[in-house]
NUZA-180988 format. One record per residue (C-alpha): x, y, z. Coordinates in steps of 0.02 Angstrom, whole numbers, plus 32768, in hexadecimal, padded with zeros to 4 digits. Layout:
N
XYZ...
//
This chain:
836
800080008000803F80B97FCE803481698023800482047FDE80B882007FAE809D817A7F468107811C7FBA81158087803180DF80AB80DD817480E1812D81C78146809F817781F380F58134819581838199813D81F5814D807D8202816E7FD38257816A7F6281D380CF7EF5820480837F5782717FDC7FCB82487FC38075825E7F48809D82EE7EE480EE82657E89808E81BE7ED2810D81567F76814481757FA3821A81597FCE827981008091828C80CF80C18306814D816E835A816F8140834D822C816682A982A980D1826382F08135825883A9814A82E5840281FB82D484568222834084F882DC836785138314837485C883CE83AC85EF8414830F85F083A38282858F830B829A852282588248856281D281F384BE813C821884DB80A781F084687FE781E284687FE5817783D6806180F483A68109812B833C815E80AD82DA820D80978294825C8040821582D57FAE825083637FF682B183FA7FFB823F84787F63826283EB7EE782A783C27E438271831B7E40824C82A77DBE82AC820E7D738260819C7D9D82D481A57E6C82BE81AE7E4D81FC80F97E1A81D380547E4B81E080227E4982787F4B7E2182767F1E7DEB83317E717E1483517E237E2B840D7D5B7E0683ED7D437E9E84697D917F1583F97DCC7EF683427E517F8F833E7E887F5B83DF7F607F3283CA7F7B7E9D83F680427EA983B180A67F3383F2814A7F4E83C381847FDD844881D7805183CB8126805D838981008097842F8177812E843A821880C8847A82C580F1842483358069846E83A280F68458841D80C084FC83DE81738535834581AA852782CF817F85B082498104857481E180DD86028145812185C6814C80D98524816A8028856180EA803A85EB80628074856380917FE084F3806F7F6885807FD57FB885DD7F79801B85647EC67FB185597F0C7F2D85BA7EB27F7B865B7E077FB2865C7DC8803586E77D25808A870A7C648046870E7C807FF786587CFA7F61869F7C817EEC86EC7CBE7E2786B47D297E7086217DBB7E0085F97E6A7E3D85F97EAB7E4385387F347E0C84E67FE17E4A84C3807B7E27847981027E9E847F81A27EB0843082537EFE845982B47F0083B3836E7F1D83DE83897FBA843683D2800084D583268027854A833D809685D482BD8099864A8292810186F782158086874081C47FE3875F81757FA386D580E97F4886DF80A07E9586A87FEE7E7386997FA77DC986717F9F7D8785CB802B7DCE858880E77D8A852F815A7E0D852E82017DDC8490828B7E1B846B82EF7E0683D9833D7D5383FB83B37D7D836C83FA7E1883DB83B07E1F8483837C7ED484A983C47F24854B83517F7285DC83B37FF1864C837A803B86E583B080F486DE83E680EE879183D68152883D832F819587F982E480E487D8824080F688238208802E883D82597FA6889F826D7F3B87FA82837F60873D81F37EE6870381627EA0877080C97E2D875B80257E6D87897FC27DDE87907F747E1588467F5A7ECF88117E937EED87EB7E9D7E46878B7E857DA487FC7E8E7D1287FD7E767C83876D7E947BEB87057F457C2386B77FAB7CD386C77FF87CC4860980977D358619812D7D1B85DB81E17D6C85D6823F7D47854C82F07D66850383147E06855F83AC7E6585C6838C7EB5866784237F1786A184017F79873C84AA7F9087878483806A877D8404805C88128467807D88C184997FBA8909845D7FE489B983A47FF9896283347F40897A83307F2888A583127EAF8838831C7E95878D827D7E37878681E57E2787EE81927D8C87CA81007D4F880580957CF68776806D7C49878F800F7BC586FB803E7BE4864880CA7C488674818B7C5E8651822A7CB6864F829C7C8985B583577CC4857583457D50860583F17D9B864483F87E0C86DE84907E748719847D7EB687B584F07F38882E85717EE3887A859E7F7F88DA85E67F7C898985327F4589FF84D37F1D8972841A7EE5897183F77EC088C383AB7E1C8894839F7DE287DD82F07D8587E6828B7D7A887481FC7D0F8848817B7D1288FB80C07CD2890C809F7C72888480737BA5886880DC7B7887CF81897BC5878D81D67B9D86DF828E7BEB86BF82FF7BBF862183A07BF385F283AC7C808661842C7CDF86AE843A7D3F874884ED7DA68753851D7E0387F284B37E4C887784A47DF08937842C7D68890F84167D30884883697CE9885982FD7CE888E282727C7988E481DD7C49894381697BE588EB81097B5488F6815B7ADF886781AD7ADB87BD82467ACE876E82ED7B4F874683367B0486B583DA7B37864483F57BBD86D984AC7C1686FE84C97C8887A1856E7CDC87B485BA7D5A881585287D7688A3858C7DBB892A850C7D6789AF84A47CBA896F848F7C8388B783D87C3788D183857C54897182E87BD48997826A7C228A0781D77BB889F881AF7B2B897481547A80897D81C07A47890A82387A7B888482AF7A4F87EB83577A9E87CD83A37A43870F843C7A7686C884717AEF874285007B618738854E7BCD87E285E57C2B87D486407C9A886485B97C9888DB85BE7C88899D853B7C0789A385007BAC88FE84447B7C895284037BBD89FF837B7B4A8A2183887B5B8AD082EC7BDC8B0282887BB38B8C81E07BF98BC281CA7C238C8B817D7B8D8CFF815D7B248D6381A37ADA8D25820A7B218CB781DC7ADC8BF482507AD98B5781FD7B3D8AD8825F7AEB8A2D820F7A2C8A2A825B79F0898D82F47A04892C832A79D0889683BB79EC884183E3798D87A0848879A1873A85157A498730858D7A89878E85AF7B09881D86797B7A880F86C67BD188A586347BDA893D86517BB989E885C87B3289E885617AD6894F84B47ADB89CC848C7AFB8A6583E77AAA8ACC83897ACE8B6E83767A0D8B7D83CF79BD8C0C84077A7A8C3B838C7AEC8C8482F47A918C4782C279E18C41820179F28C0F819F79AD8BBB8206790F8BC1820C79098AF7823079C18AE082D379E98AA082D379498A2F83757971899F83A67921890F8441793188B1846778ED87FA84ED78E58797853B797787BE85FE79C887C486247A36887486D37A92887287677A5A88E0874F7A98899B86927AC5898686307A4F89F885927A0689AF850E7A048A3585267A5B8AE084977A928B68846F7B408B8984E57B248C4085777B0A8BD685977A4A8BEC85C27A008B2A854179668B11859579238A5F863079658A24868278DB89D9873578B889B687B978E789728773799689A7881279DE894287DB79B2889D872F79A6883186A679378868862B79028809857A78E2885F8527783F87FA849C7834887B84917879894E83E87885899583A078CA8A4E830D78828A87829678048A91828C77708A1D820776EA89FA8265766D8993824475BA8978824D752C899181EA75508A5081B376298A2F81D276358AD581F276F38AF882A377058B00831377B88B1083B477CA8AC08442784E8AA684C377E88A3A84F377D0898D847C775E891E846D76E0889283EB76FD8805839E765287E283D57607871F835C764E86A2834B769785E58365773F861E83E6775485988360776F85328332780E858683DC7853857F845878AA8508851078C9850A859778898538857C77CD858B84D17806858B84DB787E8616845E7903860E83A478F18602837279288550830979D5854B82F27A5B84A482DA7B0E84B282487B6D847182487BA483F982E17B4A839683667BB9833783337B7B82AF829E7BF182B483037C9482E7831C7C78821682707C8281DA82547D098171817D7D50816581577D0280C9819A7C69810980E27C51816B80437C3481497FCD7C9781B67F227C6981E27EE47D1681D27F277D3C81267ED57C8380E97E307CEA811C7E257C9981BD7DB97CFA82307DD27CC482CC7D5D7D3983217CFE7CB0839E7C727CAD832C7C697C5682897CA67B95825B7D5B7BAC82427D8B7AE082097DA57AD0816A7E027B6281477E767B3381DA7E6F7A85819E7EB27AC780EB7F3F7B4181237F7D7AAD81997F7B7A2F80E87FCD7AC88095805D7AEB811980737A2D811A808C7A25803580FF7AB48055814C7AA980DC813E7B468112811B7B7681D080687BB78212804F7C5982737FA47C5082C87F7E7D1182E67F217D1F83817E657D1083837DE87C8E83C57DC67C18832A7D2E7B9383517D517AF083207CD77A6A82F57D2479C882D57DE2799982D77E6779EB82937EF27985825B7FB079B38262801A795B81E680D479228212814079B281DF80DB7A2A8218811D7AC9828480997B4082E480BB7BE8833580307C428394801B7D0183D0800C7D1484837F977C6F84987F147C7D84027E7D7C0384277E437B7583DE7D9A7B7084157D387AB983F77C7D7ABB83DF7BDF7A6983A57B9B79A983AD7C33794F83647C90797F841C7BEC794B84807C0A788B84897C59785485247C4977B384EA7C9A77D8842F7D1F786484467D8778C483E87E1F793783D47E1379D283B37ED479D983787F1C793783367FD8791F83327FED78AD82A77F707807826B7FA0776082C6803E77148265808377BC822F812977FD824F818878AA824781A9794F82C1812279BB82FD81527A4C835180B27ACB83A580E07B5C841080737BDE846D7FA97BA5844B7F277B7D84AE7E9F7AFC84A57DFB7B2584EF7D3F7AE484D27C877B2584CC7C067AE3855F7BCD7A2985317C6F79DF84F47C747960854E7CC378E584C57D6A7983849C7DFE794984C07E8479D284A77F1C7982845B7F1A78EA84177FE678B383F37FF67819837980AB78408329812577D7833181AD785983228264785E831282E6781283918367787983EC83DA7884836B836278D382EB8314794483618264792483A581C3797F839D815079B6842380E37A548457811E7AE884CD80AD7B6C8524801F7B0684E87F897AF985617ED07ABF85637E7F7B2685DB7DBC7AEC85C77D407B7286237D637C2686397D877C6B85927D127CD385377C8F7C7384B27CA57BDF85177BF27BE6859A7C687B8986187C5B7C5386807C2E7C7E871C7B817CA986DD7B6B7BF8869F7BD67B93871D7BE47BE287D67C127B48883F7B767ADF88677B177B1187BA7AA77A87878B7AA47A2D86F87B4979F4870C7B4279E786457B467A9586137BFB7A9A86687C3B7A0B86217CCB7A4285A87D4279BF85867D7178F785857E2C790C85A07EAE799C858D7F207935853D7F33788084FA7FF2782D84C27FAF77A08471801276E28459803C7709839A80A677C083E6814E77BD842181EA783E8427819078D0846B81CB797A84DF813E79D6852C81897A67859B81307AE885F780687AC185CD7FCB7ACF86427F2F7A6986367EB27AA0869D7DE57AAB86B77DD47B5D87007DBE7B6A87AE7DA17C3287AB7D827CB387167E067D2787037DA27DCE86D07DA77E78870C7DA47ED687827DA97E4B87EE7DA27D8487E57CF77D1487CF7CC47CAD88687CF47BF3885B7CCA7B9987BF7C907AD7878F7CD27AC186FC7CEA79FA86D87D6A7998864C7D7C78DB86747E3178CA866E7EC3792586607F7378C5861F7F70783F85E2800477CD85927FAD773A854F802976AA851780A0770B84E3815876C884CB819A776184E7820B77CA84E881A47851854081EB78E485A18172795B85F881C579FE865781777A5A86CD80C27A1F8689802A7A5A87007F8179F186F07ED67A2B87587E2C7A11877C7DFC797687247D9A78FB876C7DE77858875F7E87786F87607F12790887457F99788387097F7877D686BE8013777786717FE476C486488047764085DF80CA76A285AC819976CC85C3821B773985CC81C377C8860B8216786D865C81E278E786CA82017982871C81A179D1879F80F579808783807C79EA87B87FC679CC87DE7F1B7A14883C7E8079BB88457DD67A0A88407D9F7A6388CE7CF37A4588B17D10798B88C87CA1792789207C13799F88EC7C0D7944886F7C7A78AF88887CD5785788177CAD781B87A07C04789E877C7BE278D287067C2F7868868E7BE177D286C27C25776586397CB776E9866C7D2676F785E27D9A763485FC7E01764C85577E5676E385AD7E42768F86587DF2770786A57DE57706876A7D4F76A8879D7D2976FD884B7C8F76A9886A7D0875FC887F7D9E766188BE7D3676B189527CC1760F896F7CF9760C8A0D7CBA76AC8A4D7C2B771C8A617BDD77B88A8B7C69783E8AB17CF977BA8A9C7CAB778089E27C9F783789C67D50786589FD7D8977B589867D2D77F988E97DA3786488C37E27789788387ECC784088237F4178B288257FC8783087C87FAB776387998031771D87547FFA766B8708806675DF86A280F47659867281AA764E8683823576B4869E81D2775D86D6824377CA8725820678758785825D790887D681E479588841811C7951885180B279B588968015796888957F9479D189227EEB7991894D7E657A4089297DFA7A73899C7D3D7A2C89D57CC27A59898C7D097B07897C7D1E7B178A377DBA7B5C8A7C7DD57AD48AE37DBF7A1D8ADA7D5879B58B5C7DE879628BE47E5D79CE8B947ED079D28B067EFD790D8AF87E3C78F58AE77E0979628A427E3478A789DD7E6577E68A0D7EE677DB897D7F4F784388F97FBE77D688AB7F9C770F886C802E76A888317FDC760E87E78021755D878480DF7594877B810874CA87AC81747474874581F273E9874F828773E98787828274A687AC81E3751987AC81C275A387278212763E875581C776DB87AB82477768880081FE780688418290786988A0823078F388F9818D78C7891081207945895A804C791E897A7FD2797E89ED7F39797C8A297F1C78C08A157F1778358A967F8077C38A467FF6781189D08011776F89587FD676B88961800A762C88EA7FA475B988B97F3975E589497FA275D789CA7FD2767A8A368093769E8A20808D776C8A4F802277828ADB8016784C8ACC800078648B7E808277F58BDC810C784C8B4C80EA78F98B5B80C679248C0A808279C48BCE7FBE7A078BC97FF47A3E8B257FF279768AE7806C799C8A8280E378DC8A69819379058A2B81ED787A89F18285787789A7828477DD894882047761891E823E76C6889B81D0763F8862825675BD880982F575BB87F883657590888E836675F4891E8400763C897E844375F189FB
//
């Protein structure tokens, strides 16, 4: 399109290639900017009421993303931005003018809704992108929910903090609590970005990131530098209040503490901390957590894990540790615990786990908050590498008796080669998201949904055109961008092998009509591949969700056989089904309050998602499946929600190789996790709630239907024994049943028990709101059983915290000595041999 210069936008008019002006039809050729800049003595200030765009900066590599068209469309608002590049917004990236309030307009403006007019509004979309540029900023900038925030992978932007002046106690911050609330999801991530906030004064309490976003969250390719000034206070990441973390591949440089966390689970993985003149990570609170391929260099401590909260009796406030290949360079000590120092409650708190990891000469490897070294093996003059320590209490066979331990261990035999890479097969296989492959892509490289004539506005049938730019992207080979929108879907849509997917900020696939109402004949919405196919898939940032009355959707359907490790498997990142609490669906607080009768008109799914027998050779990092417990809408949260999906994971025969990081599942009704006849399975930091509106209805209502080919729980013969409140307690979800499957190896779970019937408390107590969370059923075999090895295992709220084959081995109450029922164990093994 031409200008009344007879011109390409941006030969008179500055322009972002890909991004629209705020106006249909741009104006006139003018000699005049569009920004009005004010000078001040020392720096210049943007400041714009309309968006001014610029041209790439001169010496950067263009990415992709900032190249194309950009056609997201909120159904609130059609001219509504949902991409933002910042220099559209008024930044320079100049290294000295002051770009605060551009940035903060390109991340708030619409995103927050004030005044009479905001009553149950949803909070829109954004994505928003930093080309390369040097950013200086004068305060906190803020996160709202449903947002991903990019840089330009190819040359990471820099944000500086501009100093003494710095008004904020952080240079980015979530705000998932501000006039927002609470629901199923927060959707923010960080990506590919370079926080340098070494100008503000070190005695100042700063950090380079605030973080307190929980589900469908993550920080990726961030790098703080922080003051390491004389007294400094600066932390690089503190990441406080939330249930779920997911880090990769950052770094935190300088400052007293690198990251600070207290959370309830997840994983740090691909993480480096150097130079933090105090603690490189600092553990405050967690139920359990994940540390892979970790890096510390010149720090004091590598891992405080030692806090305690007040008594009596005094209680350790980190219950599970684990810490899973790297290394740790010039520290005083690797990490340092509270158990067997100034704390020994509960009696499984403090559980630790160490694998395969390198620890300098003269650095001790465990050692209690009073000083006194518990493992710090020798020669203590030379490099020692870690293959496997543990802290804690053990159920191992061939008795399960509860046993406690503080000594080196033996991993039973297995396959788990096949989960590895490297050298001698030392590291557990895992592949960034996106690949670099993609950092390549040039815009007429994709397909887009929205330029096929896609609508995607929540309204009309959207199949067959979907269905027809996935067969095109598959004869061409040619990766698909889906622009966001909400496109209905009304019977499956098939993804052939070969086939690469990239979504902006979480468009929605919304399923709909009759073909999903069969609970006795589902379907999948998305299908990975036909039965007997094989090839690479790769999906990144969607989000599955369904329409009230699909009771027969299931989510993601995986079939593909793909690749082995040497050509590089497939898999899906960022990708959630959240079913309830997204706009079109009539899963809403007007429809489904908790206790709204029929329990059909809240019936939304079958399963999140289903790994069938023909898949194997898939990565899944990072996703949440969820029924929503709460509606996230403005100005403040819905009341509680019963919103029901049958099942949540399951891997179904499968042969493997599967590897599932930091994967949260919630709120189904049988079961959270089911893996069942299958093998070589890896996990870290398992997460899981079960509804809350459990045992009103119980389990298995309202899908009534017993489905035996998927083995479905049968609760009616599980809980036989019992009735009244102990049949109701029974009838509950599983929050994990592992059946028939070998070599399954976990780091971490945190599988919690939700609440009664919505009420804050459950009757007796916390070890009463279930009977059981975790079933381990038909792993014999001759001469040695089928293997199962969960190292950190984590459950509350559930009387017994795992049975097998019926029989009680975790009694929650005699293990955790805590009101909290929270078990900590740090190893349970089915198989194999156990230690001696």
């Amino acid at each position: 399109m031409t200008n009344s210069c007879g011109g390409l936008w941006g030969t008179c008019l500055q322009h972002c290639p890909g991004q629209p002006f705020p106006n249909p039809t741009p104006p006139p050729c003018t000699t005049s900017s569009r920004a009005t800049i004010t000078t001040t003595s020392k720096k210049t200030t943007s400041t714009t009421s309309k968006p001014n765009c610029s041209a790439v900066a001169r010496g950067e590599i263009p990415y992709y993303l900032d190249q194309f068209k950009h056609q997201g469309l909120w159904h609130l608002n059609s001219s509504y931005p949902v991409y933002r590049n910042v220099k559209c917004w008024g930044a320079k990236g100049d290294g000295f003018t002051d770009d605060t309030e551009a940035i903060i307009r390109a991340l708030t403006e619409g995103k927050t809704c004030k005044g009479s007019n905001c009553q149950n509004s949803y909070i829109p979309p954004s994505l928003i992108y930093f080309p390369k540029g040097d950013y200086i900023i004068g305060k906190t900038l803020p996160i709202y929910r449903n947002t991903q925030i990019l840089g330009n992978p190819r040359q990471k932007p820099i944000i500086r903090a501009n100093g003494k002046n710095f008004a904020g106690s952080a240079m980015f911050e979530t705000k998932v609590k501000e006039n927002i609330g609470a629901g199923a999801g927060d959707f923010i991530t960080l990506k590919s970005i370079i926080l340098i906030g070494g100008a503000v004064p070190p005695e100042r309490d700063f950090a380079g990131i605030r973080w307190n976003a929980g589900y469908a969250s993550g920080l990726y390719r961030v790098e703080t530098v922080m003051s390491s000034g004389k007294g400094t206070k600066h932390r690089g990441i503190v990441v406080s209040n939330t249930p779920h973390i997911w880090m990769s591949d950052v770094s935190a440089d300088r400052g007293e503490i690198g990251i600070d966390l207290s959370v309830q689970s997840g994983t740090l993985r691909n993480v480096a901390v150097l130079d933090s003149k105090s603690i490189g990570i600092r553990i405050t609170s967690s139920y359990s957590l994940t540390l892979k391929n970790l890096f510390l260099y010149n720090t004091p401590i590598g891992i405080d894990a030692s806090k305690t909260n007040p008594g009596p009796p005094v209680s350790q406030a980190v219950n599970s540790l684990v810490v899973v290949e790297g290394e740790i360079m010039s520290a005083k000590v690797f990490i340092r615990t509270a158990r067997g120092g100034s704390s020994t409650y509960p009696n499984g708190a403090g559980s630790i786990v160490i694998e395969r990891f390198t620890v300098a000469a003269g650095v001790p490897v465990v050692q209690r908050d009073n000083g006194v070294n518990i493992y710090n093996p020798s020669p203590v003059n030379t490099f020692r590498y870690i293959t496997l320590w543990a802290q804690g209490r053990r159920y191992t066979p061939p008795t399960y008796e509860v046993a406690t331990m503080q000594n080196p261990i033996t991993n039973p035999k297995s396959s788990q080669p096949r989960l590895r890479v490297g050298q001698e097969k030392g590291v557990y296989y895992d592949k960034h998201q996106p690949s670099p492959a993609y950092e390549k892509f040039k815009p007429n490289d994709f397909i887009s949904l929205r330029s096929q004539g896609i609508k995607g506005g929540g309204i009309s049938d959207d199949t067959a055109k979907i269905q027809r730019a996935f067969n095109l992207a598959a004869s061409t080979n040619r990766p698909i961008f889906v622009d966001y929108g909400i496109y209905i879907v009304t019977r499956t849509l098939l993804i052939h092998p070969g086939t690469r997917i990239v979504g902006e900020v979480w468009p929605k696939f919304l399923a709909a009509g009759s073909y999903f109402s069969n609970v006795k004949n589902p379907h999948p919405v998305l299908q990975i591949g036909k039965p007997g196919q094989t090839g690479r898939v790769e999906i990144q940032d969607i989000l599955v969700t369904a329409k009230s009355g699909s009771a027969g959707a299931i989510s993601f359907q995986w079939n593909l056989k793909g690749p082995d490790l040497s050509n590089d498997v497939g898999g899906m990142w960022s990708c959630h089904s959240v079913i309830g609490a997204q706009p079109f669906s009539g899963l809403e607080a007007a429809q489904c309050s908790h206790g709204a009768r029929p329990l059909s008109k809240c019936t939304g799914g079958f399963m999140h998602l289903h790994i069938t027998r023909h898949a194997s050779n898939i990565y899944l990092e990072n996703n949440y499946y969820a029924a929503a417990a709460y509606q996230s809408i403005q100005p403040s949260p819905s009341g509680p929600l019963d919103v029901y999906v049958g099942r949540g994971v399951l891997i179904d025969g499968s042969p493997g190789s599967i590897w599932l990081y930091s994967i949260a599942s919630q709120n189904s009704v049988l079961y959270q996790y089911q893996i069942q006849n299958s093998a070589d399975i890896f996990a870290s930091s398992l997460e899981s709630t079960n509804p809350s509106f459990q045992p009103n209805p119980m389990a298995p209502t309202p899908f009534g239907v017993i489905n035996t080919t998927l083995s479905d729980p049968n609760f009616a013969t599980i809980c036989k024994a019992h009735t009244g409140a102990a049949y109701a307690k029974c009838a509950k979800a599983f929050g994990l049943r592992i059946i028939n499957s070998d070599n399954v190896v976990i780091y971490s779970t945190s599988l919690l028990s939700g609440q009664n019937n919505f009420a804050p408390n459950c009757p007796g107590g916390h070890f009463n709101c279930q009977l059981v969370m975790v079933s381990v059923e038909k792993q014999a075999r001759s001469p040695v059983n089928k293997l199962v090895s969960i190292h950190g295992f984590t459950v509350r709220g559930a009387r017994y915290a795992l049975l097998m084959d019926g029989k009680i081995i975790i009694d929650s109450q005699k293990n955790a000595g805590t009101s909290l029922a929270l078990p900590v164990v740090a190893w349970f093994l089915v198989g194999g041999v156990a230690p001696s």
